[in-house]
N, C-alpha and C positions, 0 to 999 in steps of 0.2 A: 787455513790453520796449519800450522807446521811445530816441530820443535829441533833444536841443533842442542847436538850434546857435543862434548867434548871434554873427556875427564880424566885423571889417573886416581888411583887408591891403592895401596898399600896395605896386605894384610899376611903377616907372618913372609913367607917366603911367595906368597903370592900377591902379579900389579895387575893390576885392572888398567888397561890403557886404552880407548874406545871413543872413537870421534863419528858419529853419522847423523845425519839431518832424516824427516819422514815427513811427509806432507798430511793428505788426506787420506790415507791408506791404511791396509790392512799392513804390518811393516812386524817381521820377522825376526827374531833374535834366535839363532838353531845352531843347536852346539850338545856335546856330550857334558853327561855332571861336573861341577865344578869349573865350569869354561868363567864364570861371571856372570852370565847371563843377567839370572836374577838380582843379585848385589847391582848390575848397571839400573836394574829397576829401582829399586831400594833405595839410590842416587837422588833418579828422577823424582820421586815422592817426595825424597827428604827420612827416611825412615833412616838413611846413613849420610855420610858426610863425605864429597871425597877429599883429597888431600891437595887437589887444584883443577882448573877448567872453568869450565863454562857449562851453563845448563841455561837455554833459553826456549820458554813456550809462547809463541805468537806475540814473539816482541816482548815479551816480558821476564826478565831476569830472576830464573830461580836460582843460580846460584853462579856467584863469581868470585875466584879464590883472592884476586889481584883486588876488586874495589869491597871484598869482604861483604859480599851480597848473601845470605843464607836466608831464603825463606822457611818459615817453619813450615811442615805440613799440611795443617789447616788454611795454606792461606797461597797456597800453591795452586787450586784449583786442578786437582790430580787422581782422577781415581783409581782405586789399585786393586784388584781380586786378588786373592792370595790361593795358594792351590786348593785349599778344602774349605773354602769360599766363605768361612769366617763369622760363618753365621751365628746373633747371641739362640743359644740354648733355651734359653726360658722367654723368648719371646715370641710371639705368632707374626707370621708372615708381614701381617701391616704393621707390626710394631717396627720389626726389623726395617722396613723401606722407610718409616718414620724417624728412625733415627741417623738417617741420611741425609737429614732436613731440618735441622737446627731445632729450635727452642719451642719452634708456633707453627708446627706444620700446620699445610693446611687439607683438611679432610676431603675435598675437591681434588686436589692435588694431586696425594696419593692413590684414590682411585682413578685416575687418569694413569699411575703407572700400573697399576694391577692389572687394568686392561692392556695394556701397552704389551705387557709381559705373559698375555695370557695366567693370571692367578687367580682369574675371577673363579669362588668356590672356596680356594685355598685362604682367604684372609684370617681366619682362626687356627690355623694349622700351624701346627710348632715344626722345626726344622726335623726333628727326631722322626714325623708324618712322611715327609716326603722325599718324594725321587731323586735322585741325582741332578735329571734335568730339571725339575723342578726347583730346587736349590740354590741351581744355575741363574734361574731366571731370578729370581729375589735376589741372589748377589748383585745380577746386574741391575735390575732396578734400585737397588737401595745405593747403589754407585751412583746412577744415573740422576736419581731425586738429588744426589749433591751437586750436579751444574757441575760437571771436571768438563775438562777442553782437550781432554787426554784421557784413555783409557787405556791402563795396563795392567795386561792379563800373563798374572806365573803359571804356566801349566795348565789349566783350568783342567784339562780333560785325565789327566793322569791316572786319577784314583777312580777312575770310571773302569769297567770293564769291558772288553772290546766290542761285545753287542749293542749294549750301552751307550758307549761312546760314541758310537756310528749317529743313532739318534742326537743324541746331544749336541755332537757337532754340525749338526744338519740346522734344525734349531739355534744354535750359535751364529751360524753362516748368514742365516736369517734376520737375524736379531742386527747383528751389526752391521750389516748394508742399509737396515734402516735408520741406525743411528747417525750416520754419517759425521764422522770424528777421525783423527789420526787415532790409532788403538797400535799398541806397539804388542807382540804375542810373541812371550816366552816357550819355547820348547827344545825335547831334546828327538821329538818324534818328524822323521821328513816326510812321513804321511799327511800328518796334522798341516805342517806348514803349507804343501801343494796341496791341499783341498780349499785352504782358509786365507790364506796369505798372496798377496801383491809383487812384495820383493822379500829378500832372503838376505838377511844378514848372518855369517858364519864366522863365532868366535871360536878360537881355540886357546887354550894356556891364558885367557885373559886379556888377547886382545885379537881383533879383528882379518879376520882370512879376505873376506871378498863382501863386495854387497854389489847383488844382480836382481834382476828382473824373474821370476821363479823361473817361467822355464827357459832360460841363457841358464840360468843357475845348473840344471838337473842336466842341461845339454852339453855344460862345457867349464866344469866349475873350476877353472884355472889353477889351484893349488892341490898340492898331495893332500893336503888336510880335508879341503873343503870337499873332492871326489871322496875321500874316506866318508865325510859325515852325509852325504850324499846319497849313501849307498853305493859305492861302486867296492865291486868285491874282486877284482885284479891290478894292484897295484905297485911297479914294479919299478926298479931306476933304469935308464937311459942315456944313452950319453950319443950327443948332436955330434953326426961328426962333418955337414955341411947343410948348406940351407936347407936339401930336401933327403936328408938320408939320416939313419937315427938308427944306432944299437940299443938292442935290448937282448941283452945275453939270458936274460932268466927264461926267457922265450925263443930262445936260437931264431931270431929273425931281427935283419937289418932292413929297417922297413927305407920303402924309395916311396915317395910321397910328392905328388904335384902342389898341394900349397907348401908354404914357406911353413921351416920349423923354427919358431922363437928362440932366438939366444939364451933365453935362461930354462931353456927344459932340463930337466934332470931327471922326472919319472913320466912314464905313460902309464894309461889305467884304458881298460875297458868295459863295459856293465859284460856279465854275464848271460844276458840272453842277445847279444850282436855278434856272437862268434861263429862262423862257418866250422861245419866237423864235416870228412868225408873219408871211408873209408881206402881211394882212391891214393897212394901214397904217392902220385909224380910229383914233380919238383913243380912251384906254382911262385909267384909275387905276392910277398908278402905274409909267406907263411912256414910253416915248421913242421916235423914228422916229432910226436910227443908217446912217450909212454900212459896206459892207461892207469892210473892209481886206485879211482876206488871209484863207487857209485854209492851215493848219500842220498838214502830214497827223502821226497819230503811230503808234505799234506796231499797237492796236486798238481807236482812237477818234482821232476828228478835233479839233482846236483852231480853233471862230469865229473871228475877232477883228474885232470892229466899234468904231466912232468916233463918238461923239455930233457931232463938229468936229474940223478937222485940228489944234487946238492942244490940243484936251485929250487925256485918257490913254486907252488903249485898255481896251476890255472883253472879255473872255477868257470861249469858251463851249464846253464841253468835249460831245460828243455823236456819237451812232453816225456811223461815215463815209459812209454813203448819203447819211443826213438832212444831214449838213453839207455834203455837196457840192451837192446840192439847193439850199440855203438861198444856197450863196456864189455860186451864179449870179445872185444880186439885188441891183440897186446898194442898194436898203435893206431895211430889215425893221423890223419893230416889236419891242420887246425889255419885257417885263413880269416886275419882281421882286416875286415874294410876297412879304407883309408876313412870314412865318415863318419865310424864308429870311434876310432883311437883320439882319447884325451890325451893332450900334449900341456904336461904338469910341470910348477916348481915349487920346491921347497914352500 
């Protein structure tokens, strides 16, 4: 089972332009609000239209702008969770999974998915009854009783609360390993995605950063944008100035590097807990003497923040709260980033 998209839309001052294939997988679309994401869902359904491309699921043509192919959504075999899973109000649990199932369900059937879903108990229970995760489960069954060859999920876990969600998603992870379908999973959470997700597609402004394997993704996410949505919280410009040598003025360090540095780098990023601190100020490879700025206590770890100069941008160092409060007693400190840790970024 697979599906190839490849489309543009047009809306107001914003294009959706977004081309990637997904097999059997768990397959990710992870981006900040507004990126497309969900509108490229909306596509795939048929719930919007785009303005050209291609939309093919396992060989069959939902939509093509050139030989004017539009399937309606009934007939796309597509099922879609919406974030607050859409469930009718005045109906109880088997009604809901019932109406997933055309005209004559059959009563056999549907309790095959209750069990399926763990609802056994819940089948008189109005949605207003139950759990979040429980809710969860009915959306996906009443999905599921309609035979889609696709499953795609907006946010599912959004409106959940973080204890909550934990559960839920645990349960979710569950659920669809034994479905076994391409499920495409919207989110704006990089949590969500490396628990749940395969590969990682990352939009930004409406069209496409990078699509990796999760963790190449989290380990080397090739663009400024895509280290941003990442998480990576030091991200700076650079400028190559031979295969293995590379300024970065915001950091007073001209880094000398044994692999080769890409012709199109323009920023380096590094996560916040790979940085060497050492009160030791000799001169060392690869590193800088910084000003201390401030100490940003958090739940159960401290945030550094030091300044190579008051005009450039701060560097952010994530580490146990003892050793960080130690350290921010020192107007300076030496700061050394392994060549293993430093993402080599472009535009």
């Amino acid at each position: 089972m697979a599906i190839e998209v490849a489309i543009k839309k047009k809306i107001g001052n914003f294009c959706l332009d977004v081309a990637f294939s997904a097999g059997e997988e768990m397959f990710a679309l992870l981006g900040a609000s507004g990126c497309g994401k969900s509108m490229t869902l909306k596509c795939i359904a048929g719930i919007e239209t785009p303005d050209e491309g291609k939309i093919i699921l396992n060989g069959r043509t939902l939509f093509d702008s050139e030989k004017k192919i539009n399937l309606i959504p009934q007939k796309r075999k597509v099922g879609y969770m919406f974030q607050d899973y859409a469930l009718f109000p005045n109906m109880t649990v088997e009604k809901n999974i019932m109406a997933g199932m055309g005209r004559k369900p059959q009563k056999e059937i549907v309790q095959d998915y209750i069990r399926r879903f763990r609802l056994e108990g819940l089948e008189h229970y109005l949605p207003r009854q139950l759990s979040g995760g429980q809710k969860q489960r009915v959306a996906l069954a009443r999905m599921m009783a309609s035979q889609p060859e696709i499953l795609l999920l907006d946010e599912p876990l959004s409106a959940l609360d973080s204890f909550l969600k934990w559960q839920v998603e645990e349960e979710l992870q569950d659920l669809l390993s034994e479905i076994g379908k391409t499920v495409l999973f919207v989110s704006h959470s990089r949590d969500e995605v490396y628990h749940l997700c395969d590969r990682i597609c990352v939009l930004d402004k409406g069209h496409i950063e990078t699509v990796q394997e999760k963790k190449e993704f989290f380990a080397n996410p090739v663009t400024r944008a895509a280290a941003r949505i990442s998480g990576c919280r030091n991200i700076v410009p650079a400028k190559r100035l031979s295969e293995h040598q590379l300024d970065v003025p915001d950091w007073g360090i001209c880094f000398e590097l044994e692999k080769e540095i890409p012709e199109n780098t323009t920023y380096v990023g590094v996560r916040a807990h790979y940085i060497d601190v050492s009160t030791d100020l000799a001169e060392a490879k690869n590193s800088s003497v910084m000003q201390t700025d401030r100490l940003l206590e958090q739940q159960f770890e401290s945030e550094l923040v030091l300044k190579y100069s008051t005009e450039t941008m701060s560097l952010r160092i994530l580490m146990d709260k003892e050793k960080a409060e130690q350290f921010a007693q020192h107007e300076q400190l030496r700061i050394t980033i392994p060549e293993h840790a430093l993402l080599l970024l472009h535009a």
